[in-house]
Each structure stands twice: as C-alpha cells, then as structure tokens.
N, C-alpha and C positions, 0 to 999 in steps of 0.2 A: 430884651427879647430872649427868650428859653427855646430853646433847641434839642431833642432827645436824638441821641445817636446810640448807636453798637456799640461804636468803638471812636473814640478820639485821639488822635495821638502829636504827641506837642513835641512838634522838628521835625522839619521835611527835609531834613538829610537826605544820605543812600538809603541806611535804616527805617527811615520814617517812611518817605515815601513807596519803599518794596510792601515795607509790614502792609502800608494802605490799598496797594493794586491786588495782595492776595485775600485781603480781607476784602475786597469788592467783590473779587473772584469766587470767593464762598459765601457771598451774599450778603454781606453784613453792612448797612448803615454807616458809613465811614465820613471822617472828617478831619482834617488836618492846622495845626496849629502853628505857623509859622512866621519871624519875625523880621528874616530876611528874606531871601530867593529859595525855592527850591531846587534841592539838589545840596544846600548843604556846603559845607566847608571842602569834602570832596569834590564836588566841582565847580565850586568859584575861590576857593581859598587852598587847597590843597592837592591832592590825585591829580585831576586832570591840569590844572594851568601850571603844575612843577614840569610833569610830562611835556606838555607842549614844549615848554623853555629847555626842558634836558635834551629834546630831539633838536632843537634849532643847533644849541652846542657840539652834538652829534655831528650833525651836517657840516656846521664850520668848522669844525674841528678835522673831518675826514676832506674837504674843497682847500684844506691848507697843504695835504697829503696828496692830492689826487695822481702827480706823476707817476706814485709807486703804480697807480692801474693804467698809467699810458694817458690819461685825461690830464692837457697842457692847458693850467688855468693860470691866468696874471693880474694880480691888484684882487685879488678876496676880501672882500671888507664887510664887516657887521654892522645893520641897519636894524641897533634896536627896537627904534618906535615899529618896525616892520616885525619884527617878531613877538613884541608884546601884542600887535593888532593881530598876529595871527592867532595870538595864543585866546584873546577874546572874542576869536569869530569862532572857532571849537568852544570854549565856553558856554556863548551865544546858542551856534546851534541845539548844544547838549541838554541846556534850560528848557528851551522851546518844546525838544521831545518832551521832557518830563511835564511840564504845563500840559500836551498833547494826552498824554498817558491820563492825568488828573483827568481831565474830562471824559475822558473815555472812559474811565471808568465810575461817572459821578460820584466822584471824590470832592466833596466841597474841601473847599480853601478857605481859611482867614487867616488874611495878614496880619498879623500884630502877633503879641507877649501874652501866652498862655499861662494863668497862674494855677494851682488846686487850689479850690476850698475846703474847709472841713465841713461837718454836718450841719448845713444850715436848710432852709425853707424848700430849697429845691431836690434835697436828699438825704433822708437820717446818715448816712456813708460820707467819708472823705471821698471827692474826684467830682465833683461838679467844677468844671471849666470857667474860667471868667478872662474872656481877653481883652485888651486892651488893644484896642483896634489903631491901625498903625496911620489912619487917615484924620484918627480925633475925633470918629463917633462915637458916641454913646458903649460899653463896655457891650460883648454880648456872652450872652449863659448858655454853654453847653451841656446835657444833662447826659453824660455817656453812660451805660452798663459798664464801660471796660475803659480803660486810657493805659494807652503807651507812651511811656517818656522817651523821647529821644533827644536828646535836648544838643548832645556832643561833647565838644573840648575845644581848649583853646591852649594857646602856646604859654608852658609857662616859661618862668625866667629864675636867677640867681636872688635870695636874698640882697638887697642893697645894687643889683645890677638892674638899674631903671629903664626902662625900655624910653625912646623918645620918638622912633619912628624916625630919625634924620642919623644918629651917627650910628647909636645903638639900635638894630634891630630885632623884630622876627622872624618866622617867614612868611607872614603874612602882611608887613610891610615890605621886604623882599620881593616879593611874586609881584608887586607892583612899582618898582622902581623905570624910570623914567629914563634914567641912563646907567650906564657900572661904574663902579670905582676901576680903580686902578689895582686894589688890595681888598683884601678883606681879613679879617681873623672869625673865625668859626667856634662857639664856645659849646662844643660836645661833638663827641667822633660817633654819634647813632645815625641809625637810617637817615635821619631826615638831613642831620648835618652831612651825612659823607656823599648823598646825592647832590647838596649844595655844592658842595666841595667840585666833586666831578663837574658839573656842572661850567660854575664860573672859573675854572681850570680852564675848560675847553675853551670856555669864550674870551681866554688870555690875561683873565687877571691871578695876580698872587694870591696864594690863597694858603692861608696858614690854620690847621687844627688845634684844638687843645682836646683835649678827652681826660677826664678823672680814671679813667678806668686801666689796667694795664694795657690795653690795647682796644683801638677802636671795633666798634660792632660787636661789643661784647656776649650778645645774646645768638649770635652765628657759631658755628664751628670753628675753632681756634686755629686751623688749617685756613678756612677763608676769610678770616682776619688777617693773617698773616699772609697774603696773596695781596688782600684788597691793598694793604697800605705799601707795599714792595710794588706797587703797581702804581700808586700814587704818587708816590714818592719818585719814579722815574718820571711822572706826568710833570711832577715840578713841584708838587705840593708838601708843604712842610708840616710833617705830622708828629704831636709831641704828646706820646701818652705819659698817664702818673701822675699831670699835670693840676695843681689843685689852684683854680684860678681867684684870684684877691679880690670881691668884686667892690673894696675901697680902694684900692688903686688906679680906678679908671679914671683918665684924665681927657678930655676932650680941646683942642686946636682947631687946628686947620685937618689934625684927624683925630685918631686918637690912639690910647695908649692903654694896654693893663698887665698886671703883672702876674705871676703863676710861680707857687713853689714846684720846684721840678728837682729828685733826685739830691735834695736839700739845698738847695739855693734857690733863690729869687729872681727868676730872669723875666724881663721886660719885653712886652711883644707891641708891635705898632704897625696900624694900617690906616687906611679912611674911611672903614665901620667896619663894624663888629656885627655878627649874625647869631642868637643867642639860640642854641636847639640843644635846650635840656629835657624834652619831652615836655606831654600837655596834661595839663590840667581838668576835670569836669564840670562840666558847666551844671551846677546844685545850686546854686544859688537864687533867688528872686522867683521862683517858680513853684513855689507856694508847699512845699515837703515837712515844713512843719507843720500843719495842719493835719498831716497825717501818720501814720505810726511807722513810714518805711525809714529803715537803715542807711546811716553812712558809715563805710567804713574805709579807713587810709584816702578818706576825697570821692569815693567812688557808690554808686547806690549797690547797695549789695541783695542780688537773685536766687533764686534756686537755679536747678538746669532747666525750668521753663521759661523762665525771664522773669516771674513771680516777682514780688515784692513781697514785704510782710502785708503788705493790702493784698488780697488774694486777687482782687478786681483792676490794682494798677501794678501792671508790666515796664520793664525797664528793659534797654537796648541798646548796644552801641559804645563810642566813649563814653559815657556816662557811668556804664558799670564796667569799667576799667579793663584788666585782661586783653586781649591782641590790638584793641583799638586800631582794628585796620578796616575798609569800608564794607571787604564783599563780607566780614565778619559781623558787621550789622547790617546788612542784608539777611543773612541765615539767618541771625538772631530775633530780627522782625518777622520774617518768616515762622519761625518757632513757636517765638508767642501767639502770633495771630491763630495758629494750626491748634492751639491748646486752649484757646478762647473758644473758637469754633467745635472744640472736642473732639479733633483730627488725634486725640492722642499721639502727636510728632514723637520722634526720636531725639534724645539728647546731642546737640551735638558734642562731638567727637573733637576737642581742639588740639590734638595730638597731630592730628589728621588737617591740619590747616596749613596751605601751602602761605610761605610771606616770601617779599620780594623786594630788593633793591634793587631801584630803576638807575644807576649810576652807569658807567662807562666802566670797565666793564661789567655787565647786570649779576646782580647777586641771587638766587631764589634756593626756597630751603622748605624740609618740610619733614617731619617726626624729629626725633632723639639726636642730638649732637653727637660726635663720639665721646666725650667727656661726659654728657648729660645717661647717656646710656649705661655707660661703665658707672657712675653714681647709683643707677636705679639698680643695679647688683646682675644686670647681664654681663657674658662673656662674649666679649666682640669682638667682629672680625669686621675690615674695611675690604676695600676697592677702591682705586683712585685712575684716572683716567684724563691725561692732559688733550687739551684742544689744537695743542701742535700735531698729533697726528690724525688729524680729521682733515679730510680733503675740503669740507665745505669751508672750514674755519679758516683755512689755507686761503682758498675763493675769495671772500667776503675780506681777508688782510687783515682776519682780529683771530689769532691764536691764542694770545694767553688763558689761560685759566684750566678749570678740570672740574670732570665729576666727581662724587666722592657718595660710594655707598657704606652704609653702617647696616650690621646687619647681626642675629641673635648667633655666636658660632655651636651652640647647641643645639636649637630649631632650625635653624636655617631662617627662618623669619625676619623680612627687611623692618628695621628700625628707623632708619631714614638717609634721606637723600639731599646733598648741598653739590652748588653750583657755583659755578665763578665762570663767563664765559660770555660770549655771543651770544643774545636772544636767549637768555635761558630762561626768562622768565616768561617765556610764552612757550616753551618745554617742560615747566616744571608740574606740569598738570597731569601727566604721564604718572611721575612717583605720586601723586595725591592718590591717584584712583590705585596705584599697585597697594601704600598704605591703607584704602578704606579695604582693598579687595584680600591684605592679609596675604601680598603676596610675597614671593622668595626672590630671590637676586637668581637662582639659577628661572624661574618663569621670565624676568623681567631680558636675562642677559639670552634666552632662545625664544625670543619676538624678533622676526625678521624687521631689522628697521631699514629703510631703505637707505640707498647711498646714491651719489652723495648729502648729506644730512648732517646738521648739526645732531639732531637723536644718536645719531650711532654712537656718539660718547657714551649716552647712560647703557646702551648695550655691553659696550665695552669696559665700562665701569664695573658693571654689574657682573661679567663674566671674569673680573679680575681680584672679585670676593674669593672665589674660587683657585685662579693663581691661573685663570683661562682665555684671559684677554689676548686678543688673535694679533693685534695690532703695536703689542710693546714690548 
C-alpha cells in the first residue's frame, strides 16, 4: 500500500518527534517512521533514565549526610529494584505524553525500519519510504515530498574492546542493571562517563576513570576540569588522565582486569565491569542512503545550516549529523528543517549560543567560548570568577563548592561565555544563553538585580568581578 505524505521522517527521537508536532502545526501531512518507542534514546536509553538514577544517588548520597541539617536518620539503605522501577514510571509516563502529542496532532506512526529507495515506480527522486513493519506485515510505501532522517547514535566502544553486556559494558546496558557491583572501571573521563562516575560514587561503589585526554571533560573550560576531578577525587573516585587503555589486555574472572599505558608504564586496573563511554556513533547504516546522492563524512550525514542534505528534499537532524549530539539540539534542528520545508525562511542556528550540561554531582553547565577557546580565536580576554562559598543559598542547600566563571571580549566588553560548577547550575545556565543570543556585556548581566538569597547571585557576582566589582569577595 502507497501512502503520499509532506513530510516523513524516519526516528521518533527528541528530533524526530519535535520536527513532526511543528510540521503539523504548519499544516503539513506528517508521518513518522519508527523502530522502537518514541521518544528515542533520550528518553528510554539516555537523558531522562541517567537523570532519574543520578537524582536517586543524589538522594542517597545527601540521607547518608542528613545530621549536617539536624535530620537523625539510622540504617539508610539502597533498594535498587526500587529505584530502577522509579526510574521506568518517569519513562513510562514521558512515552505516553509523546504517543498523546502524536495523536494530537495526526501524526501517523509506523512501527518498524524505514528504509530510502532510489528512483523507482513510485518516484523519478530518491526518498520514497519502504518500511518494514515491525509486526511482519506486508512492507508499506510512503511517498513523501520531503523526509527527515533522524535516525541517532549509539554508544561506540574501543577497537578490540568487545562489548558483552555482562562484564564489559555500555551505558545502555548500565541504565539497565538489575543490581551494582561493587566497582567499576570507567573507560573515558567525557560527559557521559563522568556523570556515571558521580553517579555510582554516590551509590557507594568504587569507581575508577581512565580518560586518554590530559584531563577529563576535555571540551569544558580547563578551570572546570580541574574542579570537577579535585571534587571527585575527594568523592573517592580514582581518576587517571594520559591514560592510553590496551584493549588486548582485558581479561575477564570472577571480574575483570585491563591495562593502560600511563606516564610510560603499564599499570593494571581491576573491578567487576568495566563501562565503556568513548562517545557515539551514527546510526547510517541499513537505511537505505545509498540510494541516494547524500554525504558521509567522518560517520556523520553531512547538512548545510538548513539541515539540507545533497538531496534538496531529504533533511538530516540530530546524532546523525554529528556536532553537539545533545537532544534540545535536535529539537532546534528539527525545528529548522521543518520551518525551511514550509518556507518559514528559519534562521541558522547559532551553536555558539548552545547551552551543554553536566548532570553529575556537582552539575556542570556551559555556554560560548572557553577561555582558552576564545584566546585561540585571537580575542583579548578578561575573566570573572565567582565561588559558591560565598552565596548564602549554596550555604543553605550544604553544597558550596564550585564557581562561576565569565569570559568576556576585554576590548568590546562583549560576554564570550559563561562556565559553572555548582549547585543546580544547569537549571541557571539558561540566563547566560539568552545574555549570549541578546550580545550581552558582563557589566548588563553583573547590574540585573538578582534576587537573594539565590544561587543566580553567583553569575551577578561573577559577572561584576570581570570588572574587579564583585561586592562579595
């Protein structure tokens, strides 16, 4: 059966599914191409069920503390199966909205494996749909004007480090473990590893990094690197940058074992699984892109700043074309597309201007130019830095550590950007996004009355201490 749509688009991710609600919204014939659940890795493999499990660590972690606030607790103990069931009733719910959404906006759905074809009977053009329905009927034919790939990314792994799902994992065999070890070894110090890290820290197991890079979180400010891991490192966690891991020397027992050149010797690390977060991979494969004339390039489909493909008519979105591979960034990006199919003439976005976040203990969030990344681009910089010890709220809440830290143009005056380390910053850091889209200064940002007491008053305080005006240090 043949089916004519607007627009098709194959992955009901974040991406997929946003692209699909505004493309209803502008009237367009929509339909969605999916193989698993909607919603996507972000919220059944990723975003939300890491969250759920970082907040349960949270919790435990702070009811091991509770004296310091006068609250006398005895016998604290962790009811995994209780927290992974919590973590799939959010899930759960989060699914059901978006299924709610699809209807709302007669969004048809088909489950199964969307492939392209090229120009055959149903279209001189590559992108006529063919899916393979996930129930085992009959294939059916979509005939879109337009198709959005959303397809994502999946975790990759080391050369010769075989993933198995029981000793060696990822984290999407992680997200679903059943009980914890005792230990773990961590093989990369990036966002996703050092949230693990925090993580199973708080919920008391050993937890050991490896990171290749001089220092983990390499793509943060070299300032909140060097916080993050002085912070971990008092958490308990053993963290070993430099670290170039052997992945023929893994040996499996009753746990396992592998080895890492470090500083020119070969030392040997050992736990009861290993968690492999090298960053991910795009999911191009089996979805039918040779059929048609678009690009890969370094793994990734390669766009114009409309999402464009070399097929004018099929748009890409997401992990798939590689760059922040973070979820509200394929939202925008679906968004974008959709707006330039419709002849919204959208605006480019702006990924200067894109706030990222580490959900770790304590939260990381960040947003424009590093100070090293700035000083590269041939600006003259001036900072501001602003610790969490003298915030009355940070005080309140018994989590101090960290600081803000502004970058900013010392010619223009012009804010470059802004890195956190702190309590809740990552639901503060939306502040510096909109100062970044609005082209604002540090002295705008440092005379915005923020109120008190407030974790914000750091960025005020940061911000006025560009200047050398910070009232509070």
């Amino acid at each position: 059966m043949a089916t004519e749509y607007d627009l098709v688009i194959v992955g009901g991710g974040t991406g997929g599914y946003v692209a699909a609600i505004r493309a209803s919204q502008l009237g367009l014939k929509t339909a969605i191409v999916e193989k698993g659940k909607l919603g996507g890795t972000c919220l059944h493999a990723g975003c939300i069920p890491s969250k759920a499990l970082l907040r349960s660590a949270e919790v435990f972690a702070t009811a091991k503390r509770s004296e310091e606030f006068g609250v006398i607790t005895s016998g604290v103990e962790l009811d995994f199966a209780k927290v992974q069931e919590r973590k799939q009733s959010i899930i759960d719910t989060l699914h059901k909205g978006v299924q709610h959404l699809m209807k709302q906006g007669k969004i048809d759905v088909y489950e199964g494996t969307g492939r392209i074809l090229g120009p055959s009977i149903f279209s001189p053009m590559p992108g006529t749909i063919s899916v393979e329905m996930n129930n085992g009927e009959e294939n059916e034919m979509l005939i879109p004007k337009n198709v959005i790939v959303s397809t994502g990314s999946r975790p990759r792994s080391l050369p010769g480090l075989e993933i198995d799902g029981e000793a060696v994992l990822t984290s999407d065999e992680a997200l679903n473990l059943q009980s914890l070890p005792k230990s773990i070894i961590i093989v990369g110090g990036g966002v996703i590893g050092i949230e693990w890290a925090s993580m199973l820290s708080d919920f008391g197991l050993d937890v050991t990094v490896l990171e290749y890079a001089d220092r983990i979180l390499p793509t943060e400010d070299a300032d909140i690197s060097k916080e993050m891991q002085r912070l971990l490192k008092k958490k308990g966690v053993a963290v070993v940058t430099g670290a170039k891991v052997l992945s023929e020397t893994l040996e499996k027992g009753e746990g396992v074992s592998i080895s890492a050149e470090h500083k020119g010797e070969v030392k040997t690390f050992s736990a009861e699984k290993i968690l492999v977060s090298v960053g991910r991979q795009a999911n191009v494969e089996g979805i039918g892109l040779e059929n048609t004339d678009i690009q890969i390039e370094n793994g990734f489909i390669k766009t114009n700043a409309f999402m464009q493909t070399k097929e004018s008519h099929i748009y890409a979105i997401g992990d798939v074309i590689g760059g922040m591979q973070l979820a509200h960034v394929a939202s925008h990006e679906g968004i974008t597309a959709v707006e330039h199919i419709a002849g919204k003439n959208p605006s480019a976005i702006t990924y200067r201007n894109v706030s990222r976040c580490v959900y770790s203990t304590p939260e990381i969030a960040s947003v424009g130019y590093t100070e090293a990344e700035a000083k590269d681009a041939g600006f003259d910089v001036k900072t501001g830095k602003f610790s969490f010890r003298a915030i009355g709220k940070a005080l309140v809440f018994g989590e101090s550590d960290g600081f803000v830290k502004l970058v900013a143009d010392a010619k223009t005056d012009d804010l470059l950007g802004v890195h956190m380390i702190g309590p809740h910053v990552t639901d503060m850091i939306s502040e510096a996004g909109l100062a970044m889209v609005l082209d604002a200064t540090p002295w705008e940002i440092g005379h915005t009355i923020h109120p008190h007491p407030t974790l914000s008053e750091a960025i005020g305080e940061a911000a006025l201490a560009v200047d050398g005006s910070a009232i509070h240090s």
